[in-house]
N, C-alpha and C positions, 0 to 999 in steps of 0.2 A: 300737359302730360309729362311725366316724370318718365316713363316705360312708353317705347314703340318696338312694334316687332319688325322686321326686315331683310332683304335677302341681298344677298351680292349676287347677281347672274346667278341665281336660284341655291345659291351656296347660302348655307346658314352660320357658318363658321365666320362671322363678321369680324371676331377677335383675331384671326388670322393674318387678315389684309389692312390691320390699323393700328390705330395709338391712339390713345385718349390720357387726356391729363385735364387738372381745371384751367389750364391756359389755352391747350390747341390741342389740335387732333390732327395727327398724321395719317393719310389715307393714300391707298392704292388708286393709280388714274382710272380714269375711265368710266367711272358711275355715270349715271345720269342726273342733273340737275334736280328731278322731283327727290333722289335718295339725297342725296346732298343736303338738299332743305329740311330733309326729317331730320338729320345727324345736326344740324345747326340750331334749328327749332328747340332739341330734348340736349344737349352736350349744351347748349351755347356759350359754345367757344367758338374761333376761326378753322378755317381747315387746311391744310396744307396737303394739297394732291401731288406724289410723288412715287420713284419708285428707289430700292436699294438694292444694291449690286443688279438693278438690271430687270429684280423680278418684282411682282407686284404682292408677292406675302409680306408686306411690311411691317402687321403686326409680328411676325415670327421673328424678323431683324429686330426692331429697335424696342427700349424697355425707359422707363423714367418716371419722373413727377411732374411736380413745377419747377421745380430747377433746374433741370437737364432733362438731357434728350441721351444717351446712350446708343451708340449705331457701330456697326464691323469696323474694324482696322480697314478692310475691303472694301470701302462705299465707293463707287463712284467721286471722281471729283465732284465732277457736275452737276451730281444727286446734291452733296455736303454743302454746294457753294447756293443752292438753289432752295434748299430747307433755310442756312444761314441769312438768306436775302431774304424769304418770304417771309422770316420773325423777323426783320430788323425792320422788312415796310409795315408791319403790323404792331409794329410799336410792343413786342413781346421782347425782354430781356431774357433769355435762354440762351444757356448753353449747349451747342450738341459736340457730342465729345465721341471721334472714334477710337475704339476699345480695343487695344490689344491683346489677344487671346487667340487659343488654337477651338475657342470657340466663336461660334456667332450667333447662334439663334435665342438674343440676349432676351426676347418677346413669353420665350418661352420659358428662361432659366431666372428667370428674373423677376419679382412679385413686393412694387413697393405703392408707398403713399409719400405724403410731404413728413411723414414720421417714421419711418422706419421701412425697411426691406429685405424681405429675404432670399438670400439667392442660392442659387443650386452648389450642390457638395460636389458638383463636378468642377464649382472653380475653385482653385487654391484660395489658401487663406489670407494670401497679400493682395489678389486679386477682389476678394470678396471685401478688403479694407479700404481698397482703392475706389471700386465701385460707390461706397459710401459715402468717400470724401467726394467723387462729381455728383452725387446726388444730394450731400448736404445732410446728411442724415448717419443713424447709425444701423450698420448692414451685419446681421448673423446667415452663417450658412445654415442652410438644413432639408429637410424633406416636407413633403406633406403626404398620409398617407402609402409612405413607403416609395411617392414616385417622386426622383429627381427633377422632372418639370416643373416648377415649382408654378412659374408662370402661364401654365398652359392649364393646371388642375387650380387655379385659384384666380379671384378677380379683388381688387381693394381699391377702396378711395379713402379719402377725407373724410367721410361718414359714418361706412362700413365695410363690411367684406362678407364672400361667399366660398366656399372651397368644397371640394370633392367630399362627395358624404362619407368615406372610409377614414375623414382625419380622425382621430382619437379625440378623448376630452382635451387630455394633456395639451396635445397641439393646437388643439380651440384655444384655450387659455394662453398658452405660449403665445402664439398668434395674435391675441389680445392684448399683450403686454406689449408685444412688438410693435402695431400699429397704429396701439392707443386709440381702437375700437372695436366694437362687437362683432366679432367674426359668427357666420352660422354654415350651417351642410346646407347641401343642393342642387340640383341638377339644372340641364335647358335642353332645350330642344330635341324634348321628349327621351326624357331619362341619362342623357347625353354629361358624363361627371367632368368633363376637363372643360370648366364653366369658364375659364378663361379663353379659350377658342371661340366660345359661344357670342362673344358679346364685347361692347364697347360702353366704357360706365366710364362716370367722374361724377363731383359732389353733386352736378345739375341734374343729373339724367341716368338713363341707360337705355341702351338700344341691344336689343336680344332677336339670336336668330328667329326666323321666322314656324321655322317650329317648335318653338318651344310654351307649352301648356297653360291653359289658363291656373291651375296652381303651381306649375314652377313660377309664373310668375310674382303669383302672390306671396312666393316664398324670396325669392332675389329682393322685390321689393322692402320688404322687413327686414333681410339683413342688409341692403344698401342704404335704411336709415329715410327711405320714403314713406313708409305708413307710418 
């Protein structure tokens, strides 16, 4: 299966509490072993159970590709030195790189692939250069749909992407250019537009909150390039 649906302690907001990339996935502790094995099964990647600064919304801290991992100025040592050791036993070459800014909820400002990213217009423009250079790719600021979230109203991979039904054409296309794939509109978890909270995707898979519709899903599906 390419799609499972799933809940974290009955929360649907699964993009909240992770990361997904096609190399790993960073996850908040504490699931259960059966969630665990859906996220491995449909992502299959490795998982990395952690928390940053302390809290378990970890997809809201850290943002990245394959290349890097993007985490607070503010992590934890322990957090930083415990991500860095579980890729190096895992035979994953990543970088995670903590970010200084008077921002941090890089999960949600932040919306890339291994081709391109765009980040919120809440960071300056040497910072949005910067970001580019740890991720290896080339980074424009901007909006989607009028909301500076970039990464909380949109989700992207290697195949495709999905974003808040309010983006415009214009930003479909821009979007398109940027990611070097077919972005479409769409909701999860029952009508729910900030489809990046919703969910955990990469080239493999997607794992989508547990309420979200038998046609949203058949809509994520076709724009993440599974049907």
């Amino acid at each position: 299966m390419h799609i499972e649906r799933l809940d974290f302690e009955n929360s649907p907001y699964l993009g909240v509490y992770g990361f997904a990339s096609d190399r790993v996935v960073l996850l908040r502790e504490g699931l259960g072993e059966k969630k665990l094995d859906v996220i491995r099964d449909v992502l299959k990647v490795p998982i990395i159970e952690t928390s940053v600064m302390k809290s378990r919304i970890v997809g809201i801290f850290t943002a990245g590709n394959s290349n890097a991992i993007i985490v607070p100025w503010y992590i934890w040592d322990t957090e930083l030195e415990h991500i860095q050791n579980s890729l190096r036993e895992l035979g994953i070459d990543m970088e995670v790189v903590p970010f200084k800014s008077r921002l941090t909820a890089f999960g949600n400002l932040i919306l890339a692939n291994d081709r391109g990213a765009l980040v919120s217009k809440e960071f300056t423009r040497e910072e949005a250069k910067k970001i580019g250079e740890i991720l290896g790719i080339e980074a424009e600021r901007g909006v989607i749909a009028d909301y500076t979230a970039v990464g909380s109203v949109g989700v992207v991979t290697n195949r495709g992407g999905l974003v808040h039904p309010e983006a415009t054409d214009e930003e479909l296309e821009w979007l398109r250019d940027l990611f070097k794939v077919d972005v479409y509109v769409g909701t999860a978890n029952m009508g729910v537009p900030f489809v990046g909270s919703c969910m955990l995707a990469n080239s493999h898979g997607v794992v989508v909150g547990h309420l979200t519709t038998g046609p949203e899903i058949v809509k994520i599906e076709e724009a993440l390039g599974f049907l």
